[in-house]
DSSP file (Angstrom, degrees, kcal/mol; ACC not computed):
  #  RESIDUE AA STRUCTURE BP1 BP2  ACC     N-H-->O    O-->H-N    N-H-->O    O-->H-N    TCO  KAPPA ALPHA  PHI   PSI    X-CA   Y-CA   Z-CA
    1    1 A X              0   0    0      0, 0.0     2,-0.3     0, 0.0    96,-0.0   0.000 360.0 360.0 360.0 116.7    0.0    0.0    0.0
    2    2 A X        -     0   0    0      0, 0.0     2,-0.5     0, 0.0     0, 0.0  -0.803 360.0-174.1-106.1 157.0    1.6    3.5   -0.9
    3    3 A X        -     0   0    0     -2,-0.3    10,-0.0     0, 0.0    14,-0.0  -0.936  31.5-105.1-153.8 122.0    0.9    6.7    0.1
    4    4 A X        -     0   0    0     -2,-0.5     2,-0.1     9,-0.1     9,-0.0   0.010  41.7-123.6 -31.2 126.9    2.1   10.4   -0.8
    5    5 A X        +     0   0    0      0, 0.0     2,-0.2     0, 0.0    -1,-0.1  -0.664  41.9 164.8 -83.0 156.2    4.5   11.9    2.2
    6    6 A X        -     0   0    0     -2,-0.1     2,-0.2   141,-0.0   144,-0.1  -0.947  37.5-119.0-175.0 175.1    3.1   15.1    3.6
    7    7 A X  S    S-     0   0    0     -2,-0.2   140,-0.0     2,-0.1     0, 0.0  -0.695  75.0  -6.1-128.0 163.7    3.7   17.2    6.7
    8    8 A X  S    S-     0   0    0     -2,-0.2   145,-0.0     2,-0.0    -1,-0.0   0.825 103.6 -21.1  26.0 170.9    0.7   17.6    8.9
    9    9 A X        -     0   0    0      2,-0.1     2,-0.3   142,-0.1   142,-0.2  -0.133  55.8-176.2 -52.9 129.8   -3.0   16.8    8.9
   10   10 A X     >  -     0   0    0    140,-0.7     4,-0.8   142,-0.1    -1,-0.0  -0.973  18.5-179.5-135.4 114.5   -4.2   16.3    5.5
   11   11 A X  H  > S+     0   0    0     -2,-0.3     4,-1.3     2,-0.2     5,-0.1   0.470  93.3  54.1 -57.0 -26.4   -8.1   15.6    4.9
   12   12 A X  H >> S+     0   0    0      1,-0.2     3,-2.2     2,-0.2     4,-2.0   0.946 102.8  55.2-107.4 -71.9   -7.4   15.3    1.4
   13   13 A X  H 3> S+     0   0    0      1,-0.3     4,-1.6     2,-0.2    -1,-0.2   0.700 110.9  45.4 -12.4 -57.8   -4.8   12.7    2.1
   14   14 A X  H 3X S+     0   0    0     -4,-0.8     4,-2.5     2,-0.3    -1,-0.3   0.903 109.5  55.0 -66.4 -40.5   -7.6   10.5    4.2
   15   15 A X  H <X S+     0   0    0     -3,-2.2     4,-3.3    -4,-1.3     5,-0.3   0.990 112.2  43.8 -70.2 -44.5  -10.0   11.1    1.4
   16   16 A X  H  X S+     0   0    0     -4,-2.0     4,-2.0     1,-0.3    -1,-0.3   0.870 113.0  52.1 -62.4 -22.8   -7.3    9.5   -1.2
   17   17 A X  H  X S+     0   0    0     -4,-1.6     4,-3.1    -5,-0.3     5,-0.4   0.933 105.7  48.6 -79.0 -41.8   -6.7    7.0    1.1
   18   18 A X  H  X S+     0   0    0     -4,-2.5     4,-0.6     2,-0.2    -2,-0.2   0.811 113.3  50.8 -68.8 -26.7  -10.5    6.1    1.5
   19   19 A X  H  X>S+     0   0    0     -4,-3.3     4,-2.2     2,-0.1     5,-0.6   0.961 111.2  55.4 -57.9 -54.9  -10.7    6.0   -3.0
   20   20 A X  H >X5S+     0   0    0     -4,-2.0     4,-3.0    -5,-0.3     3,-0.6   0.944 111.9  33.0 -57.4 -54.3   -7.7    3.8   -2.4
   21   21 A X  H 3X5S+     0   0    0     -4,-3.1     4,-2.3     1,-0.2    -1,-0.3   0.871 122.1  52.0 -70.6 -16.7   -9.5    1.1    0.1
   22   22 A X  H 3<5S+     0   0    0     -4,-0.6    -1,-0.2    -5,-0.4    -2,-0.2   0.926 119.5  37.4 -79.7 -31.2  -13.1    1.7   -2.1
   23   23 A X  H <<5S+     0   0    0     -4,-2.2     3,-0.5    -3,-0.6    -2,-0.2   0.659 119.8  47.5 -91.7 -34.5  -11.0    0.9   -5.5
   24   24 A X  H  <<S+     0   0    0     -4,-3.0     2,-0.2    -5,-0.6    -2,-0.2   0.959 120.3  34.7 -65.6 -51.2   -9.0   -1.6   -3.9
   25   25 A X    ><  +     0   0    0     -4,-2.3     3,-1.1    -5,-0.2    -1,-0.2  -0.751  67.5 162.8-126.0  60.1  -11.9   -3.6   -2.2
   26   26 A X  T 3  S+     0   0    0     -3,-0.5    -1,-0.1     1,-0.2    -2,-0.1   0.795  77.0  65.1 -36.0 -49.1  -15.2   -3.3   -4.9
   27   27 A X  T 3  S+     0   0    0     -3,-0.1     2,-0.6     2,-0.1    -1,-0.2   0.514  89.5  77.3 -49.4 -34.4  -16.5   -5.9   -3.2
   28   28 A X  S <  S-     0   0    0     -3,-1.1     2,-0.3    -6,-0.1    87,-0.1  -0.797  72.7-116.3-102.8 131.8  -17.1   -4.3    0.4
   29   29 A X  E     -a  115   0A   0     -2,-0.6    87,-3.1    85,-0.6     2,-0.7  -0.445  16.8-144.5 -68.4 134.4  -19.4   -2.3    1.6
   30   30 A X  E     -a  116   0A   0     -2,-0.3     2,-0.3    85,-0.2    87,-0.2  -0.783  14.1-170.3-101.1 110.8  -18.5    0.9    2.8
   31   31 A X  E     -a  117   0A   0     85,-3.7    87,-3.9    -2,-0.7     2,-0.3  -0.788  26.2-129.8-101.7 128.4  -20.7    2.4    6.1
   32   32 A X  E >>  -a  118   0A   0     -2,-0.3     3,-1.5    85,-0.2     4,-1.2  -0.544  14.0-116.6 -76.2 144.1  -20.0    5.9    6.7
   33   33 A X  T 34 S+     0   0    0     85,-0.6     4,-0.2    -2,-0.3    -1,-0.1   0.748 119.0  46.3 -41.8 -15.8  -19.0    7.4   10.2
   34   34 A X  T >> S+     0   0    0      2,-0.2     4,-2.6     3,-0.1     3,-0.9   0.835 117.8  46.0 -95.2 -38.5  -22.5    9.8   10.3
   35   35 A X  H <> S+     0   0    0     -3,-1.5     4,-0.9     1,-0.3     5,-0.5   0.980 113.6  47.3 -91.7 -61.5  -24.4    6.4    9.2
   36   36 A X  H 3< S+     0   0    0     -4,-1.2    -1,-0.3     2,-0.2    -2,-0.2   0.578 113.4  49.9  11.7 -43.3  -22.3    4.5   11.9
   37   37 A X  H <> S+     0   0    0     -3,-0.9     4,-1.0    -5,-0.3     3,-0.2   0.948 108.9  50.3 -80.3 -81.2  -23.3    7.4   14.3
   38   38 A X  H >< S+     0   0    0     -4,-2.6     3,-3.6     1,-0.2     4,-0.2   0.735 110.2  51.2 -26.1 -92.9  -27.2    7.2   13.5
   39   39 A X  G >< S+     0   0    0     -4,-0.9     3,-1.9     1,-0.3    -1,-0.2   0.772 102.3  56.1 -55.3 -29.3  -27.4    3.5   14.1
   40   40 A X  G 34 S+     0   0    0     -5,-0.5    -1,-0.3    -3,-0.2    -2,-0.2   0.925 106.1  47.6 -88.6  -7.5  -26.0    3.2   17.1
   41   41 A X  G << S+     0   0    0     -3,-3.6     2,-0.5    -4,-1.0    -1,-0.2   0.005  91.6 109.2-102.3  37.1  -28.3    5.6   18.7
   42   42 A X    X   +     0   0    0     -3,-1.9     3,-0.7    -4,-0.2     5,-0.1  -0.747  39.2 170.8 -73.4  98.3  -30.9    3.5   16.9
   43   43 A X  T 3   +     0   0    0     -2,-0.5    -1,-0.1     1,-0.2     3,-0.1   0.633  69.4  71.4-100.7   9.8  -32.6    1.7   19.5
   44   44 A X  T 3  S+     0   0    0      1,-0.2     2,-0.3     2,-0.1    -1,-0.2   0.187  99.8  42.7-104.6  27.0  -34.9    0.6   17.4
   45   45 A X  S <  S-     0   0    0     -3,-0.7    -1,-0.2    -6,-0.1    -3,-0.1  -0.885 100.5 -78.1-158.1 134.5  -32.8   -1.7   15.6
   46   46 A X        -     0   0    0     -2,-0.3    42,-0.1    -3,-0.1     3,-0.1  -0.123  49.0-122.4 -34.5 118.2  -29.8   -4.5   16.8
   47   47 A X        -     0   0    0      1,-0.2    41,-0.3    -5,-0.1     2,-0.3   0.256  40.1-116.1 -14.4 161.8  -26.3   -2.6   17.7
   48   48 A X        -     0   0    0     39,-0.1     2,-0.9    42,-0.0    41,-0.2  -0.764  19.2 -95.4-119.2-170.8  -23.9   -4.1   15.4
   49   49 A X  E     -b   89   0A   0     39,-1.4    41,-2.4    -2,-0.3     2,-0.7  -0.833  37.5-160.2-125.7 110.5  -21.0   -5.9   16.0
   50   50 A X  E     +b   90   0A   0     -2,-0.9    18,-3.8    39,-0.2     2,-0.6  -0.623  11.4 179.1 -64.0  94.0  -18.0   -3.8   16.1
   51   51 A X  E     -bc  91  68A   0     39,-2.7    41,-2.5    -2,-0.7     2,-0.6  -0.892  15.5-150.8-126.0 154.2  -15.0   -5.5   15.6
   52   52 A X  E     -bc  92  69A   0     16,-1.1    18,-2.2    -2,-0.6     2,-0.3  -0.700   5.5-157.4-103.2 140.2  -11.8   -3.6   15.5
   53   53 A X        +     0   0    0     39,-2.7     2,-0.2    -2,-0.6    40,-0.2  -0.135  48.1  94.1-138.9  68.2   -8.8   -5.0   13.4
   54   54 A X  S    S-     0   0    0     -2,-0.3    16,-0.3    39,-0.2    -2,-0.1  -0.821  78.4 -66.9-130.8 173.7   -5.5   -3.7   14.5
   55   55 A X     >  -     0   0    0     -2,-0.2     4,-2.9    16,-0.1     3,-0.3  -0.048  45.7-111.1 -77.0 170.8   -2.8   -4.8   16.6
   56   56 A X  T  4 S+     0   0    0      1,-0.3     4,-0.2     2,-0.2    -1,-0.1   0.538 115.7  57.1 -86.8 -14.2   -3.2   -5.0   20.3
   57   57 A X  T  > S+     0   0    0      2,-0.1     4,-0.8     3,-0.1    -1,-0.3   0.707 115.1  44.8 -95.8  -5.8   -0.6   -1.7   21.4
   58   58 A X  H  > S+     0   0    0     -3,-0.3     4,-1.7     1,-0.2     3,-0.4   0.881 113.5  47.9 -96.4 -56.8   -3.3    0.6   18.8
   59   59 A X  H  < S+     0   0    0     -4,-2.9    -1,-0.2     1,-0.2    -3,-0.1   0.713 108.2  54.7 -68.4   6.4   -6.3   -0.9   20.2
   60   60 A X  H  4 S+     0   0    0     -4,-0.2    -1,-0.2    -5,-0.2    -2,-0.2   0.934 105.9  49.5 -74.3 -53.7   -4.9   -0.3   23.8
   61   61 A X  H  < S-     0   0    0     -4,-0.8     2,-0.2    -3,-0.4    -2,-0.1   0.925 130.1 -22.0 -54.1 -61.8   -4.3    3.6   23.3
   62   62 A X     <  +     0   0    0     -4,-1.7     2,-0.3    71,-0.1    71,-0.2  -0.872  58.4 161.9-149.5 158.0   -8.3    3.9   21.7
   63   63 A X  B     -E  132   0B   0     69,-0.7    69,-2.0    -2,-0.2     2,-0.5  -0.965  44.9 -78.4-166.0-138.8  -11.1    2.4   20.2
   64   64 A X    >   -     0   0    0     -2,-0.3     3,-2.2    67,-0.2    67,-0.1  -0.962  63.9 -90.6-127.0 132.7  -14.9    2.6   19.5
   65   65 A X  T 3  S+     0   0    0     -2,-0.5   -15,-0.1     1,-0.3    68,-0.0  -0.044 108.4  11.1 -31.4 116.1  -17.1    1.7   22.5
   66   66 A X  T 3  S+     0   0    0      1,-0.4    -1,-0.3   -17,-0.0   -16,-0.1   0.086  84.9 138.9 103.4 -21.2  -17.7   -1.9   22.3
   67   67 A X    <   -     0   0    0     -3,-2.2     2,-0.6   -16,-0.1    -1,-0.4  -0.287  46.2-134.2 -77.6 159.5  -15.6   -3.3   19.8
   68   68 A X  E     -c   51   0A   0    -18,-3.8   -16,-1.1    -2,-0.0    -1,-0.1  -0.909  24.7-117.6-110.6 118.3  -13.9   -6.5   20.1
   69   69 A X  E     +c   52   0A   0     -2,-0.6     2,-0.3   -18,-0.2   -16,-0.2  -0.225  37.5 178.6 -54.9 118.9   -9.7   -6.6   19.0
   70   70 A X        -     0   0    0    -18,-2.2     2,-0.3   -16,-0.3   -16,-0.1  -0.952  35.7-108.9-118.4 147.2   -9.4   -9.2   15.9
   71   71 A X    >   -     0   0    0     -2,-0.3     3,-0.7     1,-0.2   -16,-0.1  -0.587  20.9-123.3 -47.1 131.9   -6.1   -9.6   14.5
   72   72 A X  T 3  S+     0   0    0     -2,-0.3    -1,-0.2     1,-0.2   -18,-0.1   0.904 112.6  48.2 -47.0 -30.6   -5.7   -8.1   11.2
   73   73 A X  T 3  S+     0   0    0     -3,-0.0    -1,-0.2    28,-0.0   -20,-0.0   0.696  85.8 142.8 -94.7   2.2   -4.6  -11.6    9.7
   74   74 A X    <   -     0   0    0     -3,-0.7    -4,-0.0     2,-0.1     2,-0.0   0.155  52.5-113.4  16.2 118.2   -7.5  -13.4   11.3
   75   75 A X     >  -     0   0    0      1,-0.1     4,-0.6    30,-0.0     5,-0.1   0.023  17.0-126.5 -33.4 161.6   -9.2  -16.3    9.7
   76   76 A X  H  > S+     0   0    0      2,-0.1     4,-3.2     3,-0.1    -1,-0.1   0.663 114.4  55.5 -94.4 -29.0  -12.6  -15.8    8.7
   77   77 A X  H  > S+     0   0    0      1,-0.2     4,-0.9     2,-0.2    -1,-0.1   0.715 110.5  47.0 -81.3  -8.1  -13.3  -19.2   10.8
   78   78 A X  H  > S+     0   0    0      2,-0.1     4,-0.9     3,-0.1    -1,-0.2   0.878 117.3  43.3 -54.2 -57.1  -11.7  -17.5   13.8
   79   79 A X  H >X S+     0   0    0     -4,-0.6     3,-5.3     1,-0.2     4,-1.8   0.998 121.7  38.9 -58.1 -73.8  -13.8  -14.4   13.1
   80   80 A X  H 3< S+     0   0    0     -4,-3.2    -1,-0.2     1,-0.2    -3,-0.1   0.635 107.0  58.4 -62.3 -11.8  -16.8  -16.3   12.5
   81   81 A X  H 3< S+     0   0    0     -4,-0.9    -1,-0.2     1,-0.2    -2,-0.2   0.652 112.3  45.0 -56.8 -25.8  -16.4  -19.0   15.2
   82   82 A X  H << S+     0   0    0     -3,-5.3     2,-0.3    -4,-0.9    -2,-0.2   0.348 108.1  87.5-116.1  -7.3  -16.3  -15.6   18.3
   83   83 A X  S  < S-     0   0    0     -4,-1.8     3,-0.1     1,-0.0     6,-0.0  -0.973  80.0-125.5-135.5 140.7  -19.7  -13.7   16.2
   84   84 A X    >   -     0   0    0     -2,-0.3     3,-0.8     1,-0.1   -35,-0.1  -0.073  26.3-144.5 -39.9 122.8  -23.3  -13.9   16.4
   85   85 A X  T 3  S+     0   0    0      1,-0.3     2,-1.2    -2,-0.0    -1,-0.1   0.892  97.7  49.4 -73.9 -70.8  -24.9  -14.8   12.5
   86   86 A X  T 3  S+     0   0    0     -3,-0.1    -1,-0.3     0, 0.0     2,-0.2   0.221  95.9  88.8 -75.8  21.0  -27.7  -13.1   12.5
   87   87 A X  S <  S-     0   0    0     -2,-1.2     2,-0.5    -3,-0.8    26,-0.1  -0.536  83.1-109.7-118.3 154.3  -26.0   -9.9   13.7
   88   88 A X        -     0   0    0    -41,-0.3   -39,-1.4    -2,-0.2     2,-0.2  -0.836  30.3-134.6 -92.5 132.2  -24.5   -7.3   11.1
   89   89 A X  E     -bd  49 114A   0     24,-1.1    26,-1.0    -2,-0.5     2,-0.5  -0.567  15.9-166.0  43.5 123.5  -20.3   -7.1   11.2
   90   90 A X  E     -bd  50 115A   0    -41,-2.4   -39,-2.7    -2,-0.2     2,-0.4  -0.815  11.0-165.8-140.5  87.2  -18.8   -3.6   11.2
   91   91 A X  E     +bd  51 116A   0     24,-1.6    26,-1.6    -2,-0.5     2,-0.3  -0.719  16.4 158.8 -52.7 100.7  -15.4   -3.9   10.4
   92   92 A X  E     +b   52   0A   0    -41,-2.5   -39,-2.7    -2,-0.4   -38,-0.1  -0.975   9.4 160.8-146.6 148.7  -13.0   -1.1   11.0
   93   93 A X        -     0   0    0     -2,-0.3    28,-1.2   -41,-0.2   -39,-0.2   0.363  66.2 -44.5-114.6-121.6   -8.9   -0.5   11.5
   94   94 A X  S    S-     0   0    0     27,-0.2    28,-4.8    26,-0.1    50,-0.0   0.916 129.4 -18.7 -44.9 -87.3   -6.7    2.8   11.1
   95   95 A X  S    S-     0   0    0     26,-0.1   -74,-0.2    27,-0.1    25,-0.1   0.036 108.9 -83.1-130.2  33.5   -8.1    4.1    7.9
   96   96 A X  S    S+     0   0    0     23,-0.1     4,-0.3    22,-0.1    -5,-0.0   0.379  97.3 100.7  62.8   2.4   -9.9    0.9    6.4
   97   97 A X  S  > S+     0   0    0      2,-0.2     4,-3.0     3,-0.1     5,-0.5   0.937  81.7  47.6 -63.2 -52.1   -7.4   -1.3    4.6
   98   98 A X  H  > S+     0   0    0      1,-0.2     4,-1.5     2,-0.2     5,-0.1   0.935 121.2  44.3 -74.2 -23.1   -6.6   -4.3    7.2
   99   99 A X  H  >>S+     0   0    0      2,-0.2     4,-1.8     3,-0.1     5,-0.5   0.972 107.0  56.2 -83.0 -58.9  -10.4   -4.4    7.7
  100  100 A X  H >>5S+     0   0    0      1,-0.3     4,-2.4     2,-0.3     3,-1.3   0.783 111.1  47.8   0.2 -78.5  -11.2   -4.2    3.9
  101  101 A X  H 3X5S+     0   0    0     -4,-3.0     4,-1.2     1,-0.3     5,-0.3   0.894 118.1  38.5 -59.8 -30.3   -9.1   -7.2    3.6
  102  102 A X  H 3<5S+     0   0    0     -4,-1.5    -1,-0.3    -5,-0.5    -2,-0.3   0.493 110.7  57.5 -90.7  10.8  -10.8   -8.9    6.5
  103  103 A X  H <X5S+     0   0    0     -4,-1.8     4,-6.3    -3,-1.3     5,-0.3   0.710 108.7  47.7 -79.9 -60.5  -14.0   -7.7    5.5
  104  104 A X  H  X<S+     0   0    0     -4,-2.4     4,-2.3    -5,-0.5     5,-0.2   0.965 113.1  47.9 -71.6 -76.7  -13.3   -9.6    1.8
  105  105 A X  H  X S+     0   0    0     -4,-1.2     4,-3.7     1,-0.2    -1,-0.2   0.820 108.9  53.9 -16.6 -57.4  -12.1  -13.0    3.6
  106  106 A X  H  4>S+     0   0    0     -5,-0.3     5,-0.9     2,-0.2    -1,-0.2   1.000 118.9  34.7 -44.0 -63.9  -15.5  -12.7    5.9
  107  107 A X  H ><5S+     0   0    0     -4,-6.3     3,-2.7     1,-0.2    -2,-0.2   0.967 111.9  65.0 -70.7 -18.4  -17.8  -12.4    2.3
  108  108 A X  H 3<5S+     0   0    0     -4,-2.3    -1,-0.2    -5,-0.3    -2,-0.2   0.966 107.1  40.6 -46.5 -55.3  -15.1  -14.9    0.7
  109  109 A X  T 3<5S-     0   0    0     -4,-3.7    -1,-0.2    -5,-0.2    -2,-0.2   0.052 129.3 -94.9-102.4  38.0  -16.5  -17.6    3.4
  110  110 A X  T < 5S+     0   0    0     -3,-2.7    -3,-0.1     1,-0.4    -4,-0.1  -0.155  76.9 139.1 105.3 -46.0  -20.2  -16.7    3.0
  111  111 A X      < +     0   0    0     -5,-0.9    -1,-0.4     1,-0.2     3,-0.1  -0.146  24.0 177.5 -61.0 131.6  -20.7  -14.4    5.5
  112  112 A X        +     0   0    0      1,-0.1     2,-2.4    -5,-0.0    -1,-0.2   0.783  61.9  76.1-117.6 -31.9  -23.2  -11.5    3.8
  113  113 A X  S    S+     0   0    0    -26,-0.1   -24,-1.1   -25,-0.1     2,-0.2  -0.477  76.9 129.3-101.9  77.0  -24.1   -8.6    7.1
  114  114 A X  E     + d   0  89A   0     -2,-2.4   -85,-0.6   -26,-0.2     2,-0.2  -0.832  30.4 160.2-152.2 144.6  -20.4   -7.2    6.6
  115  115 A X  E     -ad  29  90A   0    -26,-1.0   -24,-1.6    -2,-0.2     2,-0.5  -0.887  31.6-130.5-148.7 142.5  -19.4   -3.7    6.1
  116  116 A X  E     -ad  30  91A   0    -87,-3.1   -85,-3.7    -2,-0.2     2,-0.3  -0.912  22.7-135.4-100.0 141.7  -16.2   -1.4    6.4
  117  117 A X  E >   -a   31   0A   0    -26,-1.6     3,-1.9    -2,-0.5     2,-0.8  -0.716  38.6-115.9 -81.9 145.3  -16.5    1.7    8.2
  118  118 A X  E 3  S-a   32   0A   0    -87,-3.9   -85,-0.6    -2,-0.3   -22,-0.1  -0.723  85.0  -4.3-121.7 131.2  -14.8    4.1    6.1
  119  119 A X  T 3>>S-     0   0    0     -2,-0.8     4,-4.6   -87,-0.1     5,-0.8   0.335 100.6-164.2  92.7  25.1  -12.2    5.8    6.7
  120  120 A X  H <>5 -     0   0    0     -3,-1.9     4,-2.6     2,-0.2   -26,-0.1   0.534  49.5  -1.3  -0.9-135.5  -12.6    4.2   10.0
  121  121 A X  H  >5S+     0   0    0    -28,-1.2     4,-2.6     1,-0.2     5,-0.2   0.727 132.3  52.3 -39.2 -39.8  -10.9    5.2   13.5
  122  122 A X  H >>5S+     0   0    0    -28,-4.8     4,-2.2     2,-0.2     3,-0.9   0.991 115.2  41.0 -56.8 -71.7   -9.0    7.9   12.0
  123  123 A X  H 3X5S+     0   0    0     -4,-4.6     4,-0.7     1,-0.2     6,-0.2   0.940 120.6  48.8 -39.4 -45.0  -12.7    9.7   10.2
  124  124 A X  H ><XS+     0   0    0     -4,-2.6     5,-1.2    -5,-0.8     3,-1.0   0.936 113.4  38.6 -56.5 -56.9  -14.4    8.8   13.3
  125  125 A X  H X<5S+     0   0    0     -4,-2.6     3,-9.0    -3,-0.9     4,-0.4   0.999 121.5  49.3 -60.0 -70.2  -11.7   10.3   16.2
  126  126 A X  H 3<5S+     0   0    0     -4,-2.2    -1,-0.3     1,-0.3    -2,-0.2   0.369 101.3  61.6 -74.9  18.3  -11.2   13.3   13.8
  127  127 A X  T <<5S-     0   0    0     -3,-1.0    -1,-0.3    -4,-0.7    -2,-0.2   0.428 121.5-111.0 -81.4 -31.2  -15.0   13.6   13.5
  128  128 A X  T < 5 +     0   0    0     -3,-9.0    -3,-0.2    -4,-0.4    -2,-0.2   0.125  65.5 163.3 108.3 -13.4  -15.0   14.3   17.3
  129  129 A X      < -     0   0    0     -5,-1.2    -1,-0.3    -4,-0.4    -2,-0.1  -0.112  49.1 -89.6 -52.1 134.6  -16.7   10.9   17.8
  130  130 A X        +     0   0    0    -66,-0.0     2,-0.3     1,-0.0    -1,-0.2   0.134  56.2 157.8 -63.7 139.3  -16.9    9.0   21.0
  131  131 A X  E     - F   0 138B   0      7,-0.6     7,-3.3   -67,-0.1     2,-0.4  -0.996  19.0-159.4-159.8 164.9  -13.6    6.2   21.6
  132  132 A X  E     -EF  63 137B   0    -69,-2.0   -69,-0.7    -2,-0.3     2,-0.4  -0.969  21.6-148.8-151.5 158.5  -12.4    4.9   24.9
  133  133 A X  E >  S- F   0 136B   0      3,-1.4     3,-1.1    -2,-0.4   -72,-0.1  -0.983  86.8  -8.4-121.3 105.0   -9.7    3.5   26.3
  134  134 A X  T 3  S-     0   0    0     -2,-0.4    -1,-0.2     1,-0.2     3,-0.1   0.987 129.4 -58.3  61.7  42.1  -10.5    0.8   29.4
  135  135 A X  T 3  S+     0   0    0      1,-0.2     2,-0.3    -3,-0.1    -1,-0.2   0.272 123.6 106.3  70.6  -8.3  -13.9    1.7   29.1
  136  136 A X  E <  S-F  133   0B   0     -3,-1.1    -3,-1.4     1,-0.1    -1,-0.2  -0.549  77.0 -88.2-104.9 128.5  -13.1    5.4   29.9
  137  137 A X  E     -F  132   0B   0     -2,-0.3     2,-0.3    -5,-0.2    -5,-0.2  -0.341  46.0-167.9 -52.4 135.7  -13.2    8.4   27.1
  138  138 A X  E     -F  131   0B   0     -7,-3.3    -7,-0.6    -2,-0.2   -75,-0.1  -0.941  27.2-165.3-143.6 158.1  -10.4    9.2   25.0
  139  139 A X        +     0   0    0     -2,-0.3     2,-0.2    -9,-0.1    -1,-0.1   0.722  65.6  59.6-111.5 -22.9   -9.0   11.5   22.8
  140  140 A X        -     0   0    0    -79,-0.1     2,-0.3    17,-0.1    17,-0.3  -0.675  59.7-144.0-139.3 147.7   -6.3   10.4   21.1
  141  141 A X  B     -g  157   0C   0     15,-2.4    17,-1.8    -2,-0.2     2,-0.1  -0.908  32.3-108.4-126.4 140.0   -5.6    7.3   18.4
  142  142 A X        -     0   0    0     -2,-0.3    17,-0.1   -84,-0.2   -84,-0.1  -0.432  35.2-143.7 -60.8 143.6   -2.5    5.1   17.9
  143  143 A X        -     0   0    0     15,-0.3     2,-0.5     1,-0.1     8,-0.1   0.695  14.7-137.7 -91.9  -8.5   -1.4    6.7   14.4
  144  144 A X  S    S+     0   0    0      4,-0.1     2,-0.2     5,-0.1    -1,-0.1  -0.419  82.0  15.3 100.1 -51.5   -0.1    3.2   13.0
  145  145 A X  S  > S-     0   0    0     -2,-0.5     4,-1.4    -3,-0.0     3,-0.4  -0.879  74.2-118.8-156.5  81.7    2.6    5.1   11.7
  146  146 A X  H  > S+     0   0    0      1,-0.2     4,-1.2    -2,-0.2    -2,-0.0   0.748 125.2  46.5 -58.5 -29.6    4.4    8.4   12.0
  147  147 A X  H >4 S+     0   0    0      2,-0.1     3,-1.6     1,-0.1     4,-0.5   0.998 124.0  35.0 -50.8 -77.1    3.2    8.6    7.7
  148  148 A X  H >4 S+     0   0    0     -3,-0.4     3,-2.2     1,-0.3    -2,-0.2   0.734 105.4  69.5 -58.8 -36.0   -0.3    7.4    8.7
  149  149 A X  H >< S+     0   0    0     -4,-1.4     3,-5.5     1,-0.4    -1,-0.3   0.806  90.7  57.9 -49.6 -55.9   -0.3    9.2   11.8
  150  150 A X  T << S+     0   0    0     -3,-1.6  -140,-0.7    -4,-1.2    -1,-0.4   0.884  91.2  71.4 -53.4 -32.8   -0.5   12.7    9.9
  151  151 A X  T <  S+     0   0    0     -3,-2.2    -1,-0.3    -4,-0.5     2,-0.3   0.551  95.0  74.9 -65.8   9.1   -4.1   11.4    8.1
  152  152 A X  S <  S-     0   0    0     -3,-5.5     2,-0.3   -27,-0.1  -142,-0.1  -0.907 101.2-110.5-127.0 151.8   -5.3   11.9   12.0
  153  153 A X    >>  -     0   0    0     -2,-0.3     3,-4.8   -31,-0.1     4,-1.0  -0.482  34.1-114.5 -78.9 131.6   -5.7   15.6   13.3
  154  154 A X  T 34 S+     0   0    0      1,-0.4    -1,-0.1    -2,-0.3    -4,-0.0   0.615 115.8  59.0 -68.5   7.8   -3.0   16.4   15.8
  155  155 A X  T 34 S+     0   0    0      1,-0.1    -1,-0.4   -29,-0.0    -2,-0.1   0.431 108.3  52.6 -88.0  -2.8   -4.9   16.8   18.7
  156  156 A X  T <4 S+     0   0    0     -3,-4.8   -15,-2.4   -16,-0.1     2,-0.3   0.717  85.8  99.5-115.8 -21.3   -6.1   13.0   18.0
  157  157 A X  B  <  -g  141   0C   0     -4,-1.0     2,-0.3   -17,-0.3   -15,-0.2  -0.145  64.7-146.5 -91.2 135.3   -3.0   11.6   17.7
  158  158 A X        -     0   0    0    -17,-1.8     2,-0.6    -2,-0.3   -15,-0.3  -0.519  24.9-108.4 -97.1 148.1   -1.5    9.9   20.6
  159  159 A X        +     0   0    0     -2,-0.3     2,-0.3   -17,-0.1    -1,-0.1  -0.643  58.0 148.4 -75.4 124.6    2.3    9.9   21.3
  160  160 A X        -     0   0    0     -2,-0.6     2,-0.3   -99,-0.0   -14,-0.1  -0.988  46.0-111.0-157.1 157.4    3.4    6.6   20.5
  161  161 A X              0   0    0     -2,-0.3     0, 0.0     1,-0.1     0, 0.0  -0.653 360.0 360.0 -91.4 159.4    6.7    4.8   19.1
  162  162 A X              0   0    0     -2,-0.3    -1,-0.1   -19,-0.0     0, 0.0   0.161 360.0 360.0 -72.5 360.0    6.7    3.4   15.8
């Protein structure tokens, strides 16, 4: 996966990156952070099942209330052994690649209620949108990357080593 260097927060960076994972990955559906928002202060319809798919020191820092840590290389029979079927899948990682791919595995073995949020943790944090750490609120997101880092607004970005 490549990506343009650039100094500071770049929106238009995130947006190319979110063409990249929609061009990359045809096949998955892409749920936006606002549609995201709405449904989960739907109570008139089942929560979905949030699962988050980055390594274990990024999901430590932040994530989105409720999700559950998958590896990014996860099986889809791992995945699908640890989730409800009749429940909806909401996939999301950094900026939506490592869930893309594990998004495509998931419909690869049948599984149809799955979706990437797009432009995932990063759109979401830098949306202002609720993430927690140990149950608690937080502000700041592991950046993946000191490169990736910059797609997150620098108030969001959590000091972390590479």
């Amino acid at each position: 996966m490549a990506i343009a260097l650039f100094s500071g927060f770049s929106a238009i960076a995130l947006e190319a990156m979110k063409q990249l994972v929609r061009s990359k990955f045809p096949k998955v559906r892409q749920l936006s952070t606002e549609e995201l928002a709405r449904w989960l202060t739907d109570t008139n319809q089942p929560a979905p099942i949030l699962l988050d798919v980055r390594k274990a020191e990024e999901f430590a820092v932040s994530h989105l209330p409720g999700a559950t840590r998958v590896e990014p290389s996860a099986k889809a029979a791992e995945v699908l052994s640890s989730v409800p079927t009749n429940g909806t899948v909401v996939v999301y990682c950094s900026v939506g690649y490592r869930s893309s791919e594990l998004a495509t595995r998931l419909l690869e073995a049948g599984f149809t209620n799955v979706c990437n949020l797009e432009g995932s943790i990063f759109q979401w944090a830098n949306e202002d949108r609720a993430i927690v750490k140990d149950g608690i609120p937080a502000t700041t997101v592991h950046g993946y990357n000191e490169t990736f880092g910059k797609l997150l607004k620098p108030e969001r970005r959590a000091t972390v080593k590479d």
